[in-house]
N, C-alpha and C positions, 0 to 999 in steps of 0.2 A: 504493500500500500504506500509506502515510505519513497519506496524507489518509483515507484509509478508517480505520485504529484513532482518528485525531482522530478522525472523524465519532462514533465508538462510545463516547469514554473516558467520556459521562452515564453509558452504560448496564454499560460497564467499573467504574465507581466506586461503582452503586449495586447492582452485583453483588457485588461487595467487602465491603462493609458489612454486607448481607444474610446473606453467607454466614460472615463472622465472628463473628457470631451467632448463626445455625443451626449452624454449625460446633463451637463452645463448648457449644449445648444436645445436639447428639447425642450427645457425648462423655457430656455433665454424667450425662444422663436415666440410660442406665445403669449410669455408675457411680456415683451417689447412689442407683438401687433396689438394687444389690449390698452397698452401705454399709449399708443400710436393710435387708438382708436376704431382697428379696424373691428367689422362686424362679427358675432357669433358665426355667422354661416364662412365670415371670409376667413375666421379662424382655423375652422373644421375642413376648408377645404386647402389650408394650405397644411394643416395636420395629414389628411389622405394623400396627398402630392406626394408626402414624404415615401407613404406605403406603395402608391401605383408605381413609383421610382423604386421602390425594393423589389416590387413584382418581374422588373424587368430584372433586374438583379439577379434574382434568382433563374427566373430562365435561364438567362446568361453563361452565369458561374461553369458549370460546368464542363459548358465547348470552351469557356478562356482558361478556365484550371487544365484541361486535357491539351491543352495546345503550348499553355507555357508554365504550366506547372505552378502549385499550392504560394509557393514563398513570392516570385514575383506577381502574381496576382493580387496577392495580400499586400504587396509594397505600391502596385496600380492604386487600387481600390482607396486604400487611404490616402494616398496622396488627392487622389481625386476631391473626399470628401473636407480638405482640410481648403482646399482652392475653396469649396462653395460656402464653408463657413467663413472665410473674411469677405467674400460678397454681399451679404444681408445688410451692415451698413453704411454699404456704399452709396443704396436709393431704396425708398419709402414706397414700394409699390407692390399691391396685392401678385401680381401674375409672374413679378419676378420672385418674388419670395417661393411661389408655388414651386418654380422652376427649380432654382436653388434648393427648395426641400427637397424635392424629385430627386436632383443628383444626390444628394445626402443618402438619400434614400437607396439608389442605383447600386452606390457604395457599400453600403453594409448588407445589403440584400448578399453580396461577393463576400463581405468580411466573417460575418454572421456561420456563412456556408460555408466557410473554409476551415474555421475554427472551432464548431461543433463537429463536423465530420473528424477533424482531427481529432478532439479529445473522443467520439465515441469510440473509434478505430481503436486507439492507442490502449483505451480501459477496458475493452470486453463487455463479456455481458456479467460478469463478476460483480463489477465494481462500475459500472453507466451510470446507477440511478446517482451512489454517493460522488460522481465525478462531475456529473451532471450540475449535479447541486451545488458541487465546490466554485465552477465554474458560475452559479447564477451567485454566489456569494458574492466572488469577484468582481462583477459586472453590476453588482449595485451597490458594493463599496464604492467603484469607482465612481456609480453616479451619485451619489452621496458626497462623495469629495466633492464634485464636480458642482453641486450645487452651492457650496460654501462661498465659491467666487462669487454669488451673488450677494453679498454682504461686503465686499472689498469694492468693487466698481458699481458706476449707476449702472441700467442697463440703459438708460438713455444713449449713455454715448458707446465708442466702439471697443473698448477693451475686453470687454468680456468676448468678443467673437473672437480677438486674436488670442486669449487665452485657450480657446477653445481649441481652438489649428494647432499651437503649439503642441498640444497633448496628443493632438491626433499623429504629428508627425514623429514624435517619440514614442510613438508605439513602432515605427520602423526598427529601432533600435535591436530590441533583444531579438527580433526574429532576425532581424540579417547576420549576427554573431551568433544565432544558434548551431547546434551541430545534430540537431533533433531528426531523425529522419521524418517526413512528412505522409502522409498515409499514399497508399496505390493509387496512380493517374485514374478515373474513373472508365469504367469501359464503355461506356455512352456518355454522347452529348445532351441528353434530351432526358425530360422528368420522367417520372413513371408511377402516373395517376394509379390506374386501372392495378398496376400490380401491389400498391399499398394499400387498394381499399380491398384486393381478397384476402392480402395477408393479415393487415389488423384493419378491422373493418372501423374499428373507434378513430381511425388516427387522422383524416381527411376533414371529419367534419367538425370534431372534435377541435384540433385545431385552426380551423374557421371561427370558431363562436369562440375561441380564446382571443384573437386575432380583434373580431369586435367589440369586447367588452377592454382588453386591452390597449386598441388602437383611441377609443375613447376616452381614455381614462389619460389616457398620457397625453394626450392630443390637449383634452378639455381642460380637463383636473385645474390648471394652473389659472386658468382664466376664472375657473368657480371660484375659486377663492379668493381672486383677487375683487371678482365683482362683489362678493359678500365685504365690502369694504373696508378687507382687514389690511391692509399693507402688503406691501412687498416685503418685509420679512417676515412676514406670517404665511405669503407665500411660499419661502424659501425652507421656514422651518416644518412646514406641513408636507414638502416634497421629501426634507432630509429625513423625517419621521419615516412617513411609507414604505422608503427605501432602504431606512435601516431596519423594516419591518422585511425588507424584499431580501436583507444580506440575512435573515433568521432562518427562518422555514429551508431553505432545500436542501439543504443537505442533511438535517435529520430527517427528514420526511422523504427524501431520494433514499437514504439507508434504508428506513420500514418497509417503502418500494422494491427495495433489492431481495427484500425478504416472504414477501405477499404478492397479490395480484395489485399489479399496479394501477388497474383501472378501479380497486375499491377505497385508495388513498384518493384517487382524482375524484371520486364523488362525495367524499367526505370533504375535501377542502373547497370545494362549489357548493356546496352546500353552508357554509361559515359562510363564504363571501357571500351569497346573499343575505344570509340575514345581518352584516356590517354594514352591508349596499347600503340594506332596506334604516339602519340606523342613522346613516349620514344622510342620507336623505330626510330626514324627519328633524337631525338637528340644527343644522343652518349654521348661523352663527351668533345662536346664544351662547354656546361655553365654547370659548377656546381651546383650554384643557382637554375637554373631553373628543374635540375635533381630533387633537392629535394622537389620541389613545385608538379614536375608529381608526386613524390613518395608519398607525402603527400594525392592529389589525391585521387589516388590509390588506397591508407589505406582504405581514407574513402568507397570506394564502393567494393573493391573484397570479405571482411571477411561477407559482410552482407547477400549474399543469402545464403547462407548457412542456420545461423540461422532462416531467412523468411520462405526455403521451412523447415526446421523440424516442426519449429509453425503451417505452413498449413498442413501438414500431419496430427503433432497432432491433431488440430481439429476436423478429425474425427475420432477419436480413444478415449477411454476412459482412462484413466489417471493409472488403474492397469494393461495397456500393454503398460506403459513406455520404459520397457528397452529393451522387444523385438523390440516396433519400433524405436528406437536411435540406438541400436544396427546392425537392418539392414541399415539404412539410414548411418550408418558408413561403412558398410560393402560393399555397393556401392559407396560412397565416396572414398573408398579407391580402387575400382576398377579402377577406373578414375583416379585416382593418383600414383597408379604402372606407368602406362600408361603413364601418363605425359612428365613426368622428361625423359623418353627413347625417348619418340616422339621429344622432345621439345631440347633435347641436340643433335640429331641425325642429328635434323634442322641447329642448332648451327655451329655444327661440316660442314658440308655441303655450309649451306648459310653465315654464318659467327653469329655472338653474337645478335646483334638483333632483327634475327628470332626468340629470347624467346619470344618475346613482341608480334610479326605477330602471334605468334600461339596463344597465347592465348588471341590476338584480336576477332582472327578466329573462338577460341571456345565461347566466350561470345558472340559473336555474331549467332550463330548455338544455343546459348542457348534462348536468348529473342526468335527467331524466333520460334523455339519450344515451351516457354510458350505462345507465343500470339496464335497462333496455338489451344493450349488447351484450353485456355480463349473462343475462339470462338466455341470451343465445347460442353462446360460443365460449367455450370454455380459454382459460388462462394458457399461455407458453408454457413449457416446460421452465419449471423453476431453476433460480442461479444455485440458490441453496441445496437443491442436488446436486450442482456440480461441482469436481475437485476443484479448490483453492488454486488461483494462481503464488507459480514459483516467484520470490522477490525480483521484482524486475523485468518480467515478462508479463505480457500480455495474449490476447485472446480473441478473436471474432466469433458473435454468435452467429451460431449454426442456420443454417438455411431449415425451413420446416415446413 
């Protein structure tokens, strides 16, 4: 176990960096257009901009991983998205910002796919879920940090985006001094819908409706609070809560996964999150305190189905069509999450600001009901817990089934 996160900490550190960055600009985006004044709907749609640009991403990924391989790909991708982050305040205008998010988006859709394939590859089916989890730890530490720069700079003016870039491009770092081998070129260029929905039939729509409730929430989230007219640090502190609620949960909840049926962790944690949904929605912004205890919450259980259902897909899949399957599991994730942020501000705009929380009560709960659904259809993978322990330092692909 020891020698497996050494083997990873390149791809650990240049996760980090990445996301401290990305993590700062998702926060920044919208609430420098709410500063700016732009509308509910102009917000949400430059929130999905972000996803229809990951969708492309993800198609992508694959034919440019297979043509030039994992490291330079990952050295494109971020360079790319560090260019769009000093763009945003250069000029105040709705259709560039979409654009800008898009490429952002383009980016990590490639980033995202490169470095989940990599750690499932590398952990097997042993150790995915708690790998999984280490890595969703990672990734909202770093946005965690990332959002602390908004207390240091206004976001009115431009320093916080070039903080943002800088991070992005020091994640170059430890991957080009790595000596990690990077997982098998993938043997297709193309997704493979049709063969993930026979082998876990949960994992397609499943993460759709994660995609939705989650492209909302990150998309929205920052502008609800600011409109309950608590400040910009109460913004800032309600994002770092969440997140340090999003660095909790996966990795002990990836472990119990590694040990159970991992689609009955995912309907127990959709199940909390709607009744937290259904409590921030009800409280506004009477208690402050208690805003940040739902946001805490929260953290803990909305980042973690995600990585659950990728681990049970992998499962059955073997470990040298990593990135075509991260790849499409992104590419319906982000289906769901164009989606989102339009449904979900549309609501906003109509019912007022706490319908972000009803909808995506609505969808978590339209999601558990769906995996129990499957559960009672089709039984579990063959468990990790029967199988021999991996030797220190080696790894495993699971088995085809």
């Amino acid at each position: 176990m020891v020698s497996l996160i050494l083997l990873l900490v390149p791809v650990f550190a240049a996760i980090f960096f990445l996301i401290v960055g990305n993590g700062l600009l998702t926060t920044l985006v919208p609430l420098r257009a709410a500063v700016e004044g732009f509308s509910h709907s102009d917000i949400g749609w430059i929130g999905s901009a972000y996803f229809v640009g990951m969708i492309a991403g993800t198609w992508m990924t694959p034919v440019i991983v297979r043509r030039i391989g994992h490291i330079r790909a990952f050295s494109a991708y971020a360079s790319v998205v560090a260019i769009a982050a000093l763009g945003f305040p250069l000029v105040n205008n709705v259709w560039l910002w979409m654009a800008l998010r898009g490429l952002c988006g383009f980016a990590f859709g490639g980033l995202y796919g490169i470095v989940e394939s990599w750690i499932t590859y590398k952990a097997g089916q042993n150790y995915r879920g708690r790998m999984l989890g280490l890595y969703n730890i990672i990734h909202f530490a770093g946005s965690a940090s990332g959002q602390q720069f908004l207390r240091i700079f206004d976001p009115r003016q431009f320093q916080l985006f070039s903080v943002s870039a800088g991070f992005l491009m020091a994640a170059l770092l430890p991957m080009a001094v790595s000596k990690v081998e990077p997982p098998p070129l993938p043997p297709k260029g193309r997704l493979i819908f049709r063969r993930i929905h026979q082998m876990a039939p949960i994992g397609l729509v499943t993460i759709a409706l994660v995609g939705v409730a989650n492209g909302s929430f990150w998309s929205l989230a920052p502008a609800y609070i600011e409109h309950l007219g608590l400040g910009a640090s109460t913004v800032a502190t309600f994002m770092t809560v969440v997140i340090l609620g999003c660095a909790t949960g996966p990795y002990p909840l990836g472990r119990i996964s590694d040990l159970i049926d991992r689609r009955g962790v995912i309907v127990v944690v959709s199940i909390v999150a709607v009744l937290v949904e259904l409590a921030l929605a009800g409280i506004g912004a009477k208690r402050v305190e208690l805003l940040y205890i739902l946001g805490y919450l929260l953290g803990i259980v909305i980042p973690v189905i995600y990585p659950l259902t990728v681990a049970h897909v992998m499962d059955r899949f073997s470990g040298e069509e990593a990135v075509v399957v991260s790849s499409t599991l992104l590419f319906s994730y982000c289906i769901g999450a164009v989606l989102g942020p339009i449904i979900a501000a549309g609501l906003m705009q109509w019912l007022g600001d706490r319908a972000l929380f009803v909808h995506n009560a609505v969808v978590h709960a339209g999601l558990a009901g769906f995996v129990v659904w499957r559960m009672l259809d089709r039984p579990p993978p063959p468990r990790q817990v029967d199988q021999p322990d991996l030797p220190e330092g080696e790894t495993t692909s699971a088995p085809k089934l």
